[in-house]
LORO-791578 format. One line per field, with one value per residue (C-alpha): residue number from 1; residue in three letters; chain; z, x, y. Coordinates in pm, 1 decimal. Example, Ala and Ser with C-alpha at 12.3 -4.5 7.8 and 13.67 -1.06 7.14 Angstrom:
! residues 2
seq	c(1; 2)
type	c(ala; ser)
mol	c(A; A)
w	c(780.0; 714.0)
u	c(1230.0; 1367.0)
v	c(-450.0; -106.0)
This chain:
! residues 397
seq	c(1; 2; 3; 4; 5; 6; 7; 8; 9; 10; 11; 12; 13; 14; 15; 16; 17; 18; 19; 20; 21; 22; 23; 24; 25; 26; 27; 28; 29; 30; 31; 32; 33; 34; 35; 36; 37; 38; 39; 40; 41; 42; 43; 44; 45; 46; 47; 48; 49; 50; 51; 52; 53; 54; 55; 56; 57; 58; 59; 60; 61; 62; 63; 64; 65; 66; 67; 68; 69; 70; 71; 72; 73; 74; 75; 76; 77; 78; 79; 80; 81; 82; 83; 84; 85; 86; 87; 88; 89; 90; 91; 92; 93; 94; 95; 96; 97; 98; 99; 100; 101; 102; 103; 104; 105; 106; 107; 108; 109; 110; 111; 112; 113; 114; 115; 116; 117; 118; 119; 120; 121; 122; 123; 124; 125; 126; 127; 128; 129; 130; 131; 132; 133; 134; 135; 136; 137; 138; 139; 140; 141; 142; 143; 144; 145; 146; 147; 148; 149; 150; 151; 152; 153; 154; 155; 156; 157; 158; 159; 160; 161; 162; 163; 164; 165; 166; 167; 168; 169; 170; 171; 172; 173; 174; 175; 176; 177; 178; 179; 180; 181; 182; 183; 184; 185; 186; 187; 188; 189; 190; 191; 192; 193; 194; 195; 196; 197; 198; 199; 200; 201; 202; 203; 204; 205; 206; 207; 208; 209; 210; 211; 212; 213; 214; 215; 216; 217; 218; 219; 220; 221; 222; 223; 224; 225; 226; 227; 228; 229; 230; 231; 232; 233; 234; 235; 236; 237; 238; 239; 240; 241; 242; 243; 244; 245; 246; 247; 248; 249; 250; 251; 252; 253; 254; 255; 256; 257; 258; 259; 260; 261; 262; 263; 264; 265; 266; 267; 268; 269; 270; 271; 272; 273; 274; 275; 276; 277; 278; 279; 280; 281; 282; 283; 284; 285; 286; 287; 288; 289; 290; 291; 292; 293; 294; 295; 296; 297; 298; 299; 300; 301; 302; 303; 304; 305; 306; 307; 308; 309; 310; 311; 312; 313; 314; 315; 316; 317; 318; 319; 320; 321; 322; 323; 324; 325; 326; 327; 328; 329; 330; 331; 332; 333; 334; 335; 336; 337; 338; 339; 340; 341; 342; 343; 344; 345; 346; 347; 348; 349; 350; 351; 352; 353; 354; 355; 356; 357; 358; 359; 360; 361; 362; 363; 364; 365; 366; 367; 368; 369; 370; 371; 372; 373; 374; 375; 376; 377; 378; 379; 380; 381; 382; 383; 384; 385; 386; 387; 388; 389; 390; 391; 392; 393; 394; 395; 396; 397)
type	c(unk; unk; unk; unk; unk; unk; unk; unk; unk; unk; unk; unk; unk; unk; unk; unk; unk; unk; unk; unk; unk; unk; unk; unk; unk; unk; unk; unk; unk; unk; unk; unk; unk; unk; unk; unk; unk; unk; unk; unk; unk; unk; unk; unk; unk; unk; unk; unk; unk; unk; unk; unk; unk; unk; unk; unk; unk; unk; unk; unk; unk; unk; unk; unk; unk; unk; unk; unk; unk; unk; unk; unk; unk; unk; unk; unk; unk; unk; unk; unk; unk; unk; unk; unk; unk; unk; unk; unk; unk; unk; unk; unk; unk; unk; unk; unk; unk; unk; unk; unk; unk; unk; unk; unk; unk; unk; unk; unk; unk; unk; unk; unk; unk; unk; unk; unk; unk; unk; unk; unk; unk; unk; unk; unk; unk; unk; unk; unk; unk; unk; unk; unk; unk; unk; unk; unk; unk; unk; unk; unk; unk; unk; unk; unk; unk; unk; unk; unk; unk; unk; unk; unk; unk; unk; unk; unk; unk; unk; unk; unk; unk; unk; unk; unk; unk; unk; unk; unk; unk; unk; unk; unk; unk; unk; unk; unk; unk; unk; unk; unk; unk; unk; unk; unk; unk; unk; unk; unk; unk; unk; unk; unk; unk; unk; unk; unk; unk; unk; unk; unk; unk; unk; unk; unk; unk; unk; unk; unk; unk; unk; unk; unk; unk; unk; unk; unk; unk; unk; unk; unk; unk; unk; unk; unk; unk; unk; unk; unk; unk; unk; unk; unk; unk; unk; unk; unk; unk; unk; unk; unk; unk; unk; unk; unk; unk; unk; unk; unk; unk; unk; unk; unk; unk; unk; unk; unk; unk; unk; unk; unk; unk; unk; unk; unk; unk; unk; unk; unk; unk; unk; unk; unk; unk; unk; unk; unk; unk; unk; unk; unk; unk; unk; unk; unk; unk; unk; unk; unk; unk; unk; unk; unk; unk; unk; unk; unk; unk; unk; unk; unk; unk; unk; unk; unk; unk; unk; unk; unk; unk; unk; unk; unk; unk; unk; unk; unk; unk; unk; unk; unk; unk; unk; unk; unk; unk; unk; unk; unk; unk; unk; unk; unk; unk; unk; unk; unk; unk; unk; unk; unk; unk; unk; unk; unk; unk; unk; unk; unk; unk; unk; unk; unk; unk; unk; unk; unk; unk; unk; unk; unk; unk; unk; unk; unk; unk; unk; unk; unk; unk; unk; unk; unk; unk; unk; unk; unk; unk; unk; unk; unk; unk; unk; unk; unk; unk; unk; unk; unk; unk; unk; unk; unk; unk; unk; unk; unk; unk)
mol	c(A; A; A; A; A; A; A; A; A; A; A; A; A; A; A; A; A; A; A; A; A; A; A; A; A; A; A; A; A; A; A; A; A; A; A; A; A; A; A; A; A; A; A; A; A; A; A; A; A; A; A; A; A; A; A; A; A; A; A; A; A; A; A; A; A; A; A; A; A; A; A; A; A; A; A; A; A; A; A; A; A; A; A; A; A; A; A; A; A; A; A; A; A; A; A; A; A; A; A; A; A; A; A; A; A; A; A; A; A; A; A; A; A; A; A; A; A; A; A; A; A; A; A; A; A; A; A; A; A; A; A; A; A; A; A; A; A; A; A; A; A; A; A; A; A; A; A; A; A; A; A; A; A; A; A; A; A; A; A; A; A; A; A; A; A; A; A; A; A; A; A; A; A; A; A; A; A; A; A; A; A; A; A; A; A; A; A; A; A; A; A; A; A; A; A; A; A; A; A; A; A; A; A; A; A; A; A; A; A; A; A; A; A; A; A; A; A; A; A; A; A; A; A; A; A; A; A; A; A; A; A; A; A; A; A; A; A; A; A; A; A; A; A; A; A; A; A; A; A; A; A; A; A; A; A; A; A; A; A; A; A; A; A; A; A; A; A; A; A; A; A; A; A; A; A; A; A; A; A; A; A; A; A; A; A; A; A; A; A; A; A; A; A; A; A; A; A; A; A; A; A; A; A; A; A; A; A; A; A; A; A; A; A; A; A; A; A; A; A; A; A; A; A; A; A; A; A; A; A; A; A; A; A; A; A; A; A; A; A; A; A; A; A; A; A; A; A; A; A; A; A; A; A; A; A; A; A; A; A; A; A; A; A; A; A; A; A; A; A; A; A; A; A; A; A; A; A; A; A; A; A; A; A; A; A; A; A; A; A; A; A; A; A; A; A; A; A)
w	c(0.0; -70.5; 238.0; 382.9; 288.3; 572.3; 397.8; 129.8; 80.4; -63.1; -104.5; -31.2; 77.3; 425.3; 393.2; 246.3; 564.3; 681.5; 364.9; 318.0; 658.2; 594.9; 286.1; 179.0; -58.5; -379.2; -706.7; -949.9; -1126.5; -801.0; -679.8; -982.8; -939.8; -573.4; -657.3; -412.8; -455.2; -303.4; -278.3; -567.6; -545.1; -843.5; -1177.3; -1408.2; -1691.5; -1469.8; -1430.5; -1788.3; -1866.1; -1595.3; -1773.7; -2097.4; -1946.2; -1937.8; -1674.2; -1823.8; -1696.3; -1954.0; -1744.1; -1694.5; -1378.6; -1311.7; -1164.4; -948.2; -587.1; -626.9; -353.9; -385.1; -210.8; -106.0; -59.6; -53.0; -448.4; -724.3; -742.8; -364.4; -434.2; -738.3; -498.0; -241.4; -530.4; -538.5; -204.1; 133.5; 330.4; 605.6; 306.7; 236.7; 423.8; 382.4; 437.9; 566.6; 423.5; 534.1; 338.5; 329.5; 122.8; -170.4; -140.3; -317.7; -549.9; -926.0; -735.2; -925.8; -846.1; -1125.2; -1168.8; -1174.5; -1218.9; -1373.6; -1660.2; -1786.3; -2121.5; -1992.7; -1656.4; -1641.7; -1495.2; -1283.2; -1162.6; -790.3; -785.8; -979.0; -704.4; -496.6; -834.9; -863.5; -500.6; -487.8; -761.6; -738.0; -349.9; -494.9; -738.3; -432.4; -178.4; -272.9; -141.8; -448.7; -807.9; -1191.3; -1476.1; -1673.2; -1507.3; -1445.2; -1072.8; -1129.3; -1230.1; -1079.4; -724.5; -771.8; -802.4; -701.7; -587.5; -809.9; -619.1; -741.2; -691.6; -370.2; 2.1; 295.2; 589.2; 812.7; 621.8; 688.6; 1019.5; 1008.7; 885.3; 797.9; 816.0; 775.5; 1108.9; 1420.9; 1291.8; 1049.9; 1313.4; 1511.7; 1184.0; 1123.9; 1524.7; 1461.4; 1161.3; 1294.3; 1654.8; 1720.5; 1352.9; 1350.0; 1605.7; 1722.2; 1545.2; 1350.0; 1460.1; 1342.1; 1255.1; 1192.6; 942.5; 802.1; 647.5; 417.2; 254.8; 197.2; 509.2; 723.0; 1070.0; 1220.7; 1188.1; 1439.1; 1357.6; 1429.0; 1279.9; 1108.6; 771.6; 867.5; 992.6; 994.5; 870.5; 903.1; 583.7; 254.0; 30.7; -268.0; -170.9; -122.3; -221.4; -213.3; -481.7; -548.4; -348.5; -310.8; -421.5; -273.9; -485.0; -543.8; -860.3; -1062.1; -1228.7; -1014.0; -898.9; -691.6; -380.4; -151.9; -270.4; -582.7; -662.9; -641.3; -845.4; -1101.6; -1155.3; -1065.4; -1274.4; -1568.2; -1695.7; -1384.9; -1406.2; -1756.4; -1653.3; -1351.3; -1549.2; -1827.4; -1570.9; -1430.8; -1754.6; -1759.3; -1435.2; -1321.4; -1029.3; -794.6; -403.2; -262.3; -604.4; -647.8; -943.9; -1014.0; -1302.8; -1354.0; -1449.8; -1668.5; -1533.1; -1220.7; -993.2; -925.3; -1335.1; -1213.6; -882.3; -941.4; -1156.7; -1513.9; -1627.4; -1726.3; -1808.2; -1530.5; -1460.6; -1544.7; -1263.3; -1216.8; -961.0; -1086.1; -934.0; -956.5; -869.8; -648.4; -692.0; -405.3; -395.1; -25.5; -151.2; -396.8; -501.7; -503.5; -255.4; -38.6; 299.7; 279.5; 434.2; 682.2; 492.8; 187.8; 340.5; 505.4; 127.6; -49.7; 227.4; 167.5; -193.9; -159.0; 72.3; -178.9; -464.5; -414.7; -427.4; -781.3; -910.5; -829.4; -579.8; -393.8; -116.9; -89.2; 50.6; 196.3; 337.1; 641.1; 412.3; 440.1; 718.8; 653.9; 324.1; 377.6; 736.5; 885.9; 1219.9; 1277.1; 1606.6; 1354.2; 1005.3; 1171.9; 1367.3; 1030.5; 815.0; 1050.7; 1088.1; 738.4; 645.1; 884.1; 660.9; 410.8; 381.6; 195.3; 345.7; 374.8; 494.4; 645.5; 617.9; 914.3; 862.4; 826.1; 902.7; 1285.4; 1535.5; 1676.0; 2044.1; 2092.6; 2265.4; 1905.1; 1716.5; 1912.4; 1860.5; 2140.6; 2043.6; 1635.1; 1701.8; 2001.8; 1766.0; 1632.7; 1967.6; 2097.9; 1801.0; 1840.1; 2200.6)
u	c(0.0; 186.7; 233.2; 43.2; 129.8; 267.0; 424.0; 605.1; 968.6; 1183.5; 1595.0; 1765.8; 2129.5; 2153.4; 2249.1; 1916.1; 1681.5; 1679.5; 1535.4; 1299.2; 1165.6; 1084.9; 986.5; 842.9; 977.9; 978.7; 961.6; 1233.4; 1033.1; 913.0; 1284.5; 1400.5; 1080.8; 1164.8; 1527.2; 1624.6; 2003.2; 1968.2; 2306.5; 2230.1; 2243.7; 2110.0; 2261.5; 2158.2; 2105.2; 1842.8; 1649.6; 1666.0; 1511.7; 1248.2; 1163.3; 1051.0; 842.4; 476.5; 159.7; -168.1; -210.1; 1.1; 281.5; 636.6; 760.3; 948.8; 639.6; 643.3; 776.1; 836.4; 792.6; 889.9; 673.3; 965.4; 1311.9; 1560.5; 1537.9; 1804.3; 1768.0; 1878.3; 2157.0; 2308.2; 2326.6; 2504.7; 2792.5; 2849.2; 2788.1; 2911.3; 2584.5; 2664.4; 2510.8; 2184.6; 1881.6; 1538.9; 1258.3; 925.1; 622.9; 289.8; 21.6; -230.5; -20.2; -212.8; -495.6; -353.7; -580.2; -359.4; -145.8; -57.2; 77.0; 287.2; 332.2; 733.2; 973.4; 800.8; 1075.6; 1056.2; 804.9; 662.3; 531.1; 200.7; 82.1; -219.7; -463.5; -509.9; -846.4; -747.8; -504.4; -770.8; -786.7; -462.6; -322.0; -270.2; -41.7; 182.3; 255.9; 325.2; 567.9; 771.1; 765.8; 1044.4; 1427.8; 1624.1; 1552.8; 1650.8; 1611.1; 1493.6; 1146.3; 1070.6; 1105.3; 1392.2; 1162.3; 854.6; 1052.2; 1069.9; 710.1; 577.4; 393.2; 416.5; 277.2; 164.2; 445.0; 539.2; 437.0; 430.2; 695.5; 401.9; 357.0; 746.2; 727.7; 1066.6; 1428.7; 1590.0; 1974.9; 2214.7; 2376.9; 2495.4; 2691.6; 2438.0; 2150.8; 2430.4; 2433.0; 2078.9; 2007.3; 2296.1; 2127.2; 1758.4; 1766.4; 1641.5; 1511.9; 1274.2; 981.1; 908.2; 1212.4; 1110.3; 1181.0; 1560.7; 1613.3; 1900.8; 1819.0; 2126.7; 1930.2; 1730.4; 2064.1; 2219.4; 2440.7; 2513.2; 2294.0; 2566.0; 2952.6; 3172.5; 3554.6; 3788.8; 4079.3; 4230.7; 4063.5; 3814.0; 3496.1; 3162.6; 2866.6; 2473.6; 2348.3; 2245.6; 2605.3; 2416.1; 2454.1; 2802.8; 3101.1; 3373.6; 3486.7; 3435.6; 3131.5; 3116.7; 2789.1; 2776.2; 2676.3; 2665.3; 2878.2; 2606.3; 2509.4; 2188.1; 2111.3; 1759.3; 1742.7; 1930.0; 2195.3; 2233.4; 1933.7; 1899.0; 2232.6; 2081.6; 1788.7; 1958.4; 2261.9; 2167.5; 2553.9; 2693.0; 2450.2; 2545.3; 2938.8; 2831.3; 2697.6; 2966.0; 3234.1; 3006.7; 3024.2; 3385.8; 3446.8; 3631.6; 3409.4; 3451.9; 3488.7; 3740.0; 3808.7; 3591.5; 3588.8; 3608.6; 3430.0; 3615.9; 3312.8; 3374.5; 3069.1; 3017.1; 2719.2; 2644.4; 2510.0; 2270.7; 2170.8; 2185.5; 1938.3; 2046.4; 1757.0; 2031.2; 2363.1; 2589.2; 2894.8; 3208.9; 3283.9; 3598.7; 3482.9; 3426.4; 3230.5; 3348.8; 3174.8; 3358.8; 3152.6; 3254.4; 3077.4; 2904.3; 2743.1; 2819.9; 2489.9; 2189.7; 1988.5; 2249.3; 2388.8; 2720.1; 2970.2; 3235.2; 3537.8; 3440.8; 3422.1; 3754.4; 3947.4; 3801.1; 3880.4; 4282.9; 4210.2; 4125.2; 4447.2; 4668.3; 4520.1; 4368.7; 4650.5; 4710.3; 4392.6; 4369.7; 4088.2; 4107.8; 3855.2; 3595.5; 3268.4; 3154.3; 2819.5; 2840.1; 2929.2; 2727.8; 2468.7; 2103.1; 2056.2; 2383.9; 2277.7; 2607.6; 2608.6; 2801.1; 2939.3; 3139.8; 3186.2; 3273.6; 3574.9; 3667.5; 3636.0; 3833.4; 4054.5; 4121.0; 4001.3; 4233.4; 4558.2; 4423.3; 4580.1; 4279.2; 3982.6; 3689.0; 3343.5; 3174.5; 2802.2; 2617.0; 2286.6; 1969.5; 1794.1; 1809.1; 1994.6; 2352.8; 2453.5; 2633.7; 2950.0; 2982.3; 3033.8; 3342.3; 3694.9; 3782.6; 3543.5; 3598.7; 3981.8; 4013.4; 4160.5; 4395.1; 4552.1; 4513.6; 4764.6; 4983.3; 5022.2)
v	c(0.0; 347.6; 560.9; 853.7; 1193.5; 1405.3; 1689.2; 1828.5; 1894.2; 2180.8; 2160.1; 2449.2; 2621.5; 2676.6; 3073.3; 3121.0; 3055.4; 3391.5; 3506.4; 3191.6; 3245.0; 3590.2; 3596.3; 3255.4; 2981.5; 3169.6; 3072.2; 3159.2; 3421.3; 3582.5; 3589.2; 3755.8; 4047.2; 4098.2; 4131.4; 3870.5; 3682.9; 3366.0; 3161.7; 2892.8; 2538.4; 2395.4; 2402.1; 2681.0; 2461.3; 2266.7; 2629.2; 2730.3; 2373.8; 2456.0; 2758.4; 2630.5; 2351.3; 2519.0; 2345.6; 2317.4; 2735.9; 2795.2; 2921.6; 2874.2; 2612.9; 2938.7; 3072.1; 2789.3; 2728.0; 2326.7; 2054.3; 1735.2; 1473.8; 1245.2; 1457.0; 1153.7; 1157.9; 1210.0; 1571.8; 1557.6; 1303.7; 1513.4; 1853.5; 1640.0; 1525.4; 1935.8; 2070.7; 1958.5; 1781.3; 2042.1; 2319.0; 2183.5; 2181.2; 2004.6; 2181.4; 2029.2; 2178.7; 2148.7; 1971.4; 2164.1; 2396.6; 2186.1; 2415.9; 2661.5; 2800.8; 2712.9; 2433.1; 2162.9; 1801.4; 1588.8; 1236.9; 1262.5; 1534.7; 1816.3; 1851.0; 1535.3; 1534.3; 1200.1; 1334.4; 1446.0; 1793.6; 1756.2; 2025.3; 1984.6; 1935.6; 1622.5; 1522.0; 1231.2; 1072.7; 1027.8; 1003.4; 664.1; 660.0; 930.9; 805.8; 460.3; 621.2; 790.8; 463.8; 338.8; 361.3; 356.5; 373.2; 330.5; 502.7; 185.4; 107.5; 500.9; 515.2; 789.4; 998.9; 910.4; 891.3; 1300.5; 1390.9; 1748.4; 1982.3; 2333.5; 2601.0; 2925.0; 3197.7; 3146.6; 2876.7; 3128.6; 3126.6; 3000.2; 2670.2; 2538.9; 2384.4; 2167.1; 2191.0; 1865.1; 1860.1; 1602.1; 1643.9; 1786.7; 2049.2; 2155.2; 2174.7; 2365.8; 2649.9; 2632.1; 2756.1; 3004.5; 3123.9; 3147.2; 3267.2; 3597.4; 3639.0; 3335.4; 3325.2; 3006.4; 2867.9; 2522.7; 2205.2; 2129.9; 1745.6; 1559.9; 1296.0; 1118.6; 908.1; 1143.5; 1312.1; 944.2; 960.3; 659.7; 658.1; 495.0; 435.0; 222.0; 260.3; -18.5; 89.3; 412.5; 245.3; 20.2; 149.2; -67.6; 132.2; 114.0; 201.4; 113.8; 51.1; 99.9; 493.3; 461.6; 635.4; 334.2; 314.3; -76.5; -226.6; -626.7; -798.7; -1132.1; -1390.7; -1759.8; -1975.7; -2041.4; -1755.5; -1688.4; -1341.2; -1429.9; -1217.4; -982.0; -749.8; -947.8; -925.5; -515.9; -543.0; -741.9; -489.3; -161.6; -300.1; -455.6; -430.8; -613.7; -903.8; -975.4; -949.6; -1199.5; -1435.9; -1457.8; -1525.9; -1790.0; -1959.7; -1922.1; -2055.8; -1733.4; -1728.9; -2042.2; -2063.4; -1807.7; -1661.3; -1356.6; -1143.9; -839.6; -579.1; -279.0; -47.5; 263.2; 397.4; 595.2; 493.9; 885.2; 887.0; 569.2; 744.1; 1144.8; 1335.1; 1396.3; 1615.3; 1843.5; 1671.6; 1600.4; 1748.9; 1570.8; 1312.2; 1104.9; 886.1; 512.9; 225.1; -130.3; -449.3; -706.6; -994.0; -1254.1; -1580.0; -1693.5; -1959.0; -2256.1; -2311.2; -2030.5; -2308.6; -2366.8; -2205.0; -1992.3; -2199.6; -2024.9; -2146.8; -2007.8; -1637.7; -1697.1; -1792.8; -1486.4; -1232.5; -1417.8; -1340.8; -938.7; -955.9; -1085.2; -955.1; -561.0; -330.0; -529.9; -508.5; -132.5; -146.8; 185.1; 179.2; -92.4; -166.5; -488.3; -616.2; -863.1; -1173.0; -1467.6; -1351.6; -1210.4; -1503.7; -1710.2; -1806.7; -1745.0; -1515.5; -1164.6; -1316.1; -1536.1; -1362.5; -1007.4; -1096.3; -1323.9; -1018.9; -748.0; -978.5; -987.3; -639.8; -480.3; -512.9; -359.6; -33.4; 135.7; 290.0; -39.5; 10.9; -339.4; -273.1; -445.1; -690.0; -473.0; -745.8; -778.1; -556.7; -666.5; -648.3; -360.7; -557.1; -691.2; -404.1; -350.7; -330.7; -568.6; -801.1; -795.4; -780.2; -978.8; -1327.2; -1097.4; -955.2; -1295.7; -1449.5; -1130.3; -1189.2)
């Protein structure tokens, strides 16, 4: 069933709250009249292309404020590859801002010549839809979710100060400059939330070691630059993170299955695809083209199970982490991501794999990421140093 609608969402730099929160969220046209100078934060290529997209009033998106139903969207994720998280805020609209006379709601990013414009009036009709469109936690171009995931809400010329009642930040320090910013200009300041989660941030992040850290959070989102896709030898992708991979990645199940049929894959051999393509293109909005980005993502794809059907078996974990050893400062990797290998699917328990992988993924003298199970919560004594190390002091002592 999609979700309820709480409220809307608008991106925007943090320097420009004082202004919002006097004089509204404006819309590009009614910033330009008013002669305001907000600090920018989207790409003035994307606003040109907003201009000469018209709503069924005939007028410009420029004489819209926009509001994005869900804010963790591509849009979101392509300010974040060119601003520091600390810079951006979130801001939480209310609802009823809808009832706008001349609002408008749209089935997908408003830019896009396959989304549809809808007068609000129309929205009932259509609710169920466009909230199915945005419950979802990642997306791809392929199916449409990329652009159905950024569906809005185009209000006439401006939302009034009175209708923002929260600030979403990415952290500490940003709720920190946000308070700095607002008191004793705002009356009753907002409610200021950190929400890693929203701006693609980690919720939590234990560090073992200067480079190994264990993170909670989806590794999908990122920015290692190869992430490890556990998988079995038989050229199955069926559920879990292969599974995403396979439909996110249609290039990396094809290269998957190939060296399955060569054999490169086996027990304690993984293999690795050396993309050309950056994940940010996949994951960031390209309504306007990207800029230039260096970064590359690589697949590692490390085999936890011999046969789709079958558990992962502890011995197989322990010969491909002695492969990355040997083999990653070769093979170029630069920083790596790694989910907890063999548990959730495989059947194998943290208490066992996570001392076997930091005790491996120690050595490595390259920043690595272990992303813990989602699927259940870990005691807290084992996300430890002592605890994940503790084999390793032991055979130093």
């Amino acid at each position: 069933m999609p979700r309820r609608l709480r409220e809307f969402y608008y991106i925007a730099h943090i320097q420009n709250l004082p202004s919002i929160f006097k004089e509204g969220i404006l819309s590009h046209a009614e910033i330009e009249r008013r002669g305001i100078q907000p600090v920018t934060v989207y790409d003035r290529g994307i606003v040109a292309w907003r201009q000469q997209k018209k709503t069924p009033a005939g007028l410009s998106l420029w004489e819209y404020a926009n509001l994005y139903f869900n804010a963790r969207n591509p849009m979101l994720y392509r300010l974040l590859l060119e601003h520091e998280a600390a810079e951006i805020v979130v801001l939480g609209v209310r609802k009823q801002v809808l009832k706008t006379p001349g609002a408008f709601v749209t089935t997908g990013n408003a830019a896009r010549s396959e989304t549809e414009i809808i007068p609000k009036e129309k929205w009932e009709g259509r609710a169920a839809e466009i909230l199915k469109g945005i419950d979802v936690e990642w997306w791809s171009e392929a199916d449409g979710s990329k652009r159905r995931i950024m569906a809005e809400a185009l209000i006439p010329r401006y939302v009034p100060p009175e209708m923002i009642d929260t600030v979403y930040v990415a952290n500490d320090e940003a709720r920190d400059r946000v308070l700095e910013l607002l008191r004793g200009r705002v009356s009753p300041l907002p409610s200021i939330v950190p929400q890693p989660y929203m701006f693609f941030i980690p919720t939590r992040m234990y560090r073992i070691t200067p480079t190994l850290q264990l993170v909670a959070g989806d590794m999908f989102f990122s920015r290692m630059q190869t992430l490890t896709i556990s998988v079995n030898v038989v050229g199955v992708m069926g559920r879990g993170l292969a599974s995403r991979a396979k439909y996110q990645f249609p290039d990396a199940y094809v290269v998957y299955q190939d060296a399955c049929r060569r054999k490169e894959i086996a027990p304690g051999r993984p293999y690795l695809y050396k993309r050309e393509a950056s994940l940010d293109v996949a994951l960031a909005d390209d309504t306007f083209p990207l800029p230039p980005m260096n970064r590359r993502t690589w697949f590692l794809f490390f085999p936890t199970k011999r046969h789709w059907r079958q558990r992962s078996r502890i011995e197989d974990i322990e010969a491909g982490l002695d492969w990355i050893v040997r083999h990653y400062r070769q093979e170029g990797i630069e920083s790596l991501a790694l989910p907890a290998l063999g548990c959730g699917l495989g059947g194998l328990e943290w208490a066992e794999v996570g001392p076997l992988m930091c005790r491996y993924l120690s050595h490595l003298n390259i920043p690595v990421h272990i992303h813990l199970p989602l699927e259940r919560d870990l005691p807290e004594e084992q996300l430890r140093p002592e605890f994940l190390l503790a084999s390793e002091s032991s055979e130093d002592g």
